[in-house]
N, C-alpha and C positions, 0 to 999 in steps of 0.2 A: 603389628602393634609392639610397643616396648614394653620388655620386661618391669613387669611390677615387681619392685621390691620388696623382702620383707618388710612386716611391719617390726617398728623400734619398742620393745613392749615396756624399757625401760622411762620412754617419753610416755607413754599413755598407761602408765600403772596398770596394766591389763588388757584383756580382751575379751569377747564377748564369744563365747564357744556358742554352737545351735548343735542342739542336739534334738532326739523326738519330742519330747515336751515341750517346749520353747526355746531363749536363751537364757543363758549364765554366764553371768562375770568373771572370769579368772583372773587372779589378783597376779598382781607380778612387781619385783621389786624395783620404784618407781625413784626417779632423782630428786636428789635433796631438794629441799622448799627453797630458793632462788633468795640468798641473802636482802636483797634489796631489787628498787625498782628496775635500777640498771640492769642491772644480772637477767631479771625476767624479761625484759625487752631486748635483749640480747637473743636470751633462748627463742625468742616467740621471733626475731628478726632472721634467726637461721633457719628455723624449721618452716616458716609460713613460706606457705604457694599457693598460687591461684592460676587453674589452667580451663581454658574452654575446651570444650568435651563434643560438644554439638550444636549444632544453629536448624534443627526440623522446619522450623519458617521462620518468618520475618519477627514471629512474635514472642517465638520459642526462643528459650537459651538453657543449655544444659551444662554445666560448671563444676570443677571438683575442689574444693577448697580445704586444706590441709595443713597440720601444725597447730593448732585450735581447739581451744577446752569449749565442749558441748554448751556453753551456755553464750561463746560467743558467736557459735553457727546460727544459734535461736536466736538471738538477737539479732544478728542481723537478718532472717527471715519473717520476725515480726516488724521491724522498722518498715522493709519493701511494703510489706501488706498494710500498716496503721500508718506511717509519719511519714511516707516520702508525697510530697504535696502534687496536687491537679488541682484544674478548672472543672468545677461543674457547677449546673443553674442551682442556686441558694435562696432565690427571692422570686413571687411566682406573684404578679400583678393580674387578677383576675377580672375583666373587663366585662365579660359576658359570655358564660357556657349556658346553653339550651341545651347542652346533648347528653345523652345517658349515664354519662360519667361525671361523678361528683366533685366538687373542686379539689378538696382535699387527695382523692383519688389520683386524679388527671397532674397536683403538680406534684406525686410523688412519682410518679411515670414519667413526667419531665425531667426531674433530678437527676435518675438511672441515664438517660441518655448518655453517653459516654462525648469528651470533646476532641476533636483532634486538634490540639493545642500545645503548643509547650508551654508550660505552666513557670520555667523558670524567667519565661519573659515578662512575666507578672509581676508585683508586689502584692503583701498580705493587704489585707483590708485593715486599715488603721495607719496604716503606714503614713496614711497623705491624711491631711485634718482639715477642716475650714477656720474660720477667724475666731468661732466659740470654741476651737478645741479637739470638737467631735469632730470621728471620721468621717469621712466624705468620698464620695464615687467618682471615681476618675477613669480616665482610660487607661489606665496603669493598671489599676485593679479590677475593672469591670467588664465584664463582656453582658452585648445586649443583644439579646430577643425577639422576636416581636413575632405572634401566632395567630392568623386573621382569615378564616375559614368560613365559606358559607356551602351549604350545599343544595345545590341545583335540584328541579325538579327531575331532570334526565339526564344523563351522563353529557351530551351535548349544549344543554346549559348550561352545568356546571364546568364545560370546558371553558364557555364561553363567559362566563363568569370570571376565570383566573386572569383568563387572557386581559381582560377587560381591568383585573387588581393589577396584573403584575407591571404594563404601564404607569397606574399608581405611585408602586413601589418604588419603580427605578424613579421618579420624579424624585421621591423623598429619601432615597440615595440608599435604601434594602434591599441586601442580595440576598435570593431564594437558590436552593437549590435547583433550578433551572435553569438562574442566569448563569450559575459557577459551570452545568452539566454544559452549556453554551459557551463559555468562553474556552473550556477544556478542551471542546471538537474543533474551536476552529483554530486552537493553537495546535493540534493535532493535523491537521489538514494542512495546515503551513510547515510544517516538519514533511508530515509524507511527501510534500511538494518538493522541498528542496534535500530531501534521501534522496528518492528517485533520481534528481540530477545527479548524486554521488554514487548511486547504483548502491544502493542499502541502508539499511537499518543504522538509526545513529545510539550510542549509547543514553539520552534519556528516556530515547523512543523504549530500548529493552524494557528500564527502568519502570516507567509508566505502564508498560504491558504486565509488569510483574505485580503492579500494586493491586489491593484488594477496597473497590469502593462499596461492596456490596456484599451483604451478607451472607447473599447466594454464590458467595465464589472463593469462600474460604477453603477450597478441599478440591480436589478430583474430584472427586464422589460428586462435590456439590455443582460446580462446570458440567459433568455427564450429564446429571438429573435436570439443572437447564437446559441444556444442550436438549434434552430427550422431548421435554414437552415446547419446545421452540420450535423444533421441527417442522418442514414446509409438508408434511406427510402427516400430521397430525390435524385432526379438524374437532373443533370445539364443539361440545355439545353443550348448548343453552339449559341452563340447570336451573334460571328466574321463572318461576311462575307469572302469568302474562298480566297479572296486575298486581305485582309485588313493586311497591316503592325503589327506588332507587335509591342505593347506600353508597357515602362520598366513603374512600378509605381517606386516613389525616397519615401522612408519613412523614419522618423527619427534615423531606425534603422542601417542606411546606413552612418549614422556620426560617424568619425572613435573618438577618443580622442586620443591623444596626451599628455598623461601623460610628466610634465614638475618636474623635479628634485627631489623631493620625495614624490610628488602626489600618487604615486602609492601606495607607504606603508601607506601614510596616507587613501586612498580611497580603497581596495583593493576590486578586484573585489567579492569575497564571500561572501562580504557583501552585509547586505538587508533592506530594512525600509527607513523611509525621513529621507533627509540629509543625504543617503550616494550613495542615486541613486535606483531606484524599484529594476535591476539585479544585482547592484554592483557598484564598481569605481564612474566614474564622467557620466550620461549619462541622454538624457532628460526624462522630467517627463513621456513619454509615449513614447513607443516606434514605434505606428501605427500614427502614425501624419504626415499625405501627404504633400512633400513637391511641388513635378513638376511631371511631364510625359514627357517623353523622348520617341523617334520615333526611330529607327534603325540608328544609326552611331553617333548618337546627343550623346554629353558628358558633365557633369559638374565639374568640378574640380577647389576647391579655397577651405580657409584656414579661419578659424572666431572664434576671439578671446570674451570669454565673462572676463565682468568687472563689477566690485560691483556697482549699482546705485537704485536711487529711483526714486518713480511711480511720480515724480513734474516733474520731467527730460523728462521721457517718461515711457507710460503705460506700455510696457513690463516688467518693473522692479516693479510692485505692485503686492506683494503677496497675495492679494485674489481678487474673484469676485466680492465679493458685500462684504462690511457693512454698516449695517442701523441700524437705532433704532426706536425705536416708546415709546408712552409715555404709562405705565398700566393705564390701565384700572379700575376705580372703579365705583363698580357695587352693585345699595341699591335697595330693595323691600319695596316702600312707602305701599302699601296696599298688602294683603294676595292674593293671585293670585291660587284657586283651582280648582281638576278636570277636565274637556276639554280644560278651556282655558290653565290652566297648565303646559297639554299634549302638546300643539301646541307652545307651547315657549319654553319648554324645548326640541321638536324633530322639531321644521320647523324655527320658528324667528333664534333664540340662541343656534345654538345644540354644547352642551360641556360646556355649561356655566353654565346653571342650572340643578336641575336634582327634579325629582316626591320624595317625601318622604309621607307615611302616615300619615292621620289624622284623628282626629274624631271630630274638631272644627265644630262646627255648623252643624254637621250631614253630611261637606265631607269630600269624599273617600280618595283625597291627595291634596299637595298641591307643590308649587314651592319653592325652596331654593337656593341660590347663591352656586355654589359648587367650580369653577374654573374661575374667572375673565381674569386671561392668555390668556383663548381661547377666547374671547371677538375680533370681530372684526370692531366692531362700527358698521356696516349695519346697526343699525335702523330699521330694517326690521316689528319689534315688533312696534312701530309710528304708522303701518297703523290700528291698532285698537285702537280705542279711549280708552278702558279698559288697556289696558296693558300700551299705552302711560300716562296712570296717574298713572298707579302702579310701573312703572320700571323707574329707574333715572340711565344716566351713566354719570359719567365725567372722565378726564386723573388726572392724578396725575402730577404735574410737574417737581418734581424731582424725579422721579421713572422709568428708563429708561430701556425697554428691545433691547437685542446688538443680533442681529444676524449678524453672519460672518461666510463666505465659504473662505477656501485658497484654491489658486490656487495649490496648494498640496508641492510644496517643502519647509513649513514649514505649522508643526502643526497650527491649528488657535489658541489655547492657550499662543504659544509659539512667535504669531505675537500680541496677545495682552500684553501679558510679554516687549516687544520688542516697542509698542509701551509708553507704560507708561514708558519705561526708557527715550525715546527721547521729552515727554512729561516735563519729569521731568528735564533734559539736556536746556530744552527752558526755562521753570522756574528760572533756576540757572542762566540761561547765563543775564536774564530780572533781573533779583531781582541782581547781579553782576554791571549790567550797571549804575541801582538806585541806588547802595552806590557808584558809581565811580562819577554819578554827585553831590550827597551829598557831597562830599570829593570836587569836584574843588568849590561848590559852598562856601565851609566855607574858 
């Protein structure tokens, strides 16, 4: 890793010392206030950087971002979370629920679903009018639904039941998640056919092995624990009472889509990756996501329109889990720290922070060195010996910001922080637009 440099304390007026009680600010004498605008965007054009840190999955992104007064790193960590825009269902056409879950219930559990969509292929709703003015639903704006479930008295009715809809369906040109898991195998099967003649794996083939359609397969952990009860060495034990009703599960796979005017050719179902759906077409981010349980004769059937909005509106429309930041870490060795006590700060206080290098100072064996400040979790841990609490000094850095961000998967996270610095930049213009309109009435 490369040397981290000091930090500049005269750019960040201070620093943030940790000591046993908490932290504390140390003031430090800070550069002049930046005559004019130019001047300040000069300074902030020298000092600013943006570097990636880590990519842990596909959905992960870990970023260091530097040069920046605290209130621009919150900003932009609140924009990711509230104003960068997605698809999700807004309008919930209630046709007919018989089953245990209350309308209102059932379409805010439809809302939560997550879209694999990219949402910049969209327009807002308003955007497109009718002849009165009023907005109107287009395929530009609209994605559509359609939810149509009945449940069998036996599981082999109820197969025979779908079978018998999904016929239906294809007539009226709705794809379920069946037809998408179908058209995926047998583009799959046509790949492995002609690998084989090339004697290997083709780069979408990796691709497509790397993706995540299921919920069950986000993690090791989660592939083992499949992996563990799929076993050909495993035998189920019958856990139904012998005259217990038969219960349908309803899963996301069971949402038909309703391709609207040339959604189709734009989304096509052979398609694979974020932003154009895990199987294909338009369809949600995971196809295992429970919606209800339905009892023998119980039915659901209604109609749910999604619409472009942001997570200030309502949570379902923010693209990731979490973004946070926290401030690095700088981390100085006042005195030489060798041998056991070393050993004990480099593998029990501080483990990944510092690491044992040889020496032959003063006749010891090794000694301690700063290797990775990154992994610095402030724990203090290393405080409870009075030796080490005199040798070891940490403080934050103030403008040195690390960004961790998880999307909720229907956009990359690089591509939601792309997305936010544009709408960052969008509030800037509109702020600095409003100050020359009142300069201009005031002269």
């Amino acid at each position: 890793m490369a040397p981290i440099p000091e930090p500049d304390l005269t750019a960040t007026g201070g620093t943030y010392d940790v000591n046993e009680a908490g932290i504390e600010f140390r003031h430090a004498p800070a550069l002049p206030t930046p005559k004019d605008g130019t001047e300040f965007l000069t300074r902030m054009q020298n000092n600013l950087s943006l570097k990636v840190l880590d990519r842990p999955s596909k959905n992960e992104l870990v970023f260091e971002l530097v040069g920046v007064d605290i209130s621009f790193a919150n900003a932009l960590r609140r924009i990711m979370i509230a104003e960068v825009p997605t698809m999700a269902l807004e309008f919930v056409y209630m046709w007919n629920n018989s089953g245990l879950i209350h309308d209102e219930v059932l379409s805010h559990r439809l809302g939560l679903v997550p879209l694999n969509v990219d949402p910049r292929l969209f327009d807002e709703y308003g955007f497109d009018v009718d002849e009165d003015g009023n907005p109107a639903a287009t395929d530009r704006n609209t994605i559509v639904f359609r939810l149509n479930v009945t449940c069998g008295r036996t599981a082999k009715e109820d197969e025979k039941i779908r079978k018998k809809m999904e016929v239906k369906w294809k007539n009226e040109g709705l794809v379920s998640g069946y037809d998408v898991a179908e058209a995926q195998k047998s583009k799959k099967e046509k790949k492995k056919s002609s690998s084989r003649g090339r004697g290997g794996k083709t780069n979408d083939d990796e691709m497509e092995d790397n993706l995540e359609p299921s919920v069950m397969n986000l993690s090791i952990a989660d592939r083992a624990a499949a992996d563990a009860v799929s076993s050909p060495n495993v035998q189920p034990t019958p856990i139904d009472s012998p005259h217990r009703p038969f219960t349908k599960h309803v899963y996301t796979r069971d949402f038909l889509w309703a391709p609207q005017g040339d959604q189709l050719s734009r989304f096509p179902l052979h398609s694979s990756g974020v932003g154009s759906g895990v199987g294909g077409g338009i369809r949600p981010l995971h196809e295992d996501i429970l919606i209800a349980k339905l009892r023998p004769g119980q039915v659901i059937e209604l109609e749910a329109h999604a619409r472009k909005g942001v997570g200030k509106d309502h949570a379902k429309f923010s693209p990731v889990a979490t973004a946070s930041y926290r401030l690095m870490p700088h981390v100085e060795i006042l005195k030489p720290v060798y041998d056991e006590l070393a050993e004990e700060l480099v593998n029990w206080f501080e483990p990944g922070v510092f690491k044992c290098e040889p020496t032959d100072e003063d006749g010891h064996r090794i000694k301690a060195v700063v290797v990775n400040p990154y992994a610095c979790t402030m724990s203090r841990n290393y405080m409870r010996n009075p030796i080490l609490k005199d040798s070891i000094k940490m403080s934050r850095i103030p403008n040195h910001f690390i960004f961790s961000v998880e999307s909720v998967g229907m956009m990359e996270p690089a591509v939601i922080v792309a997305e936010a610095l544009k709408v960052l930049k969008e509030k800037c213009e509109r702020v600095s637009g409003l100050a020359d309109d009142a300069l201009a009435m005031g002269e």
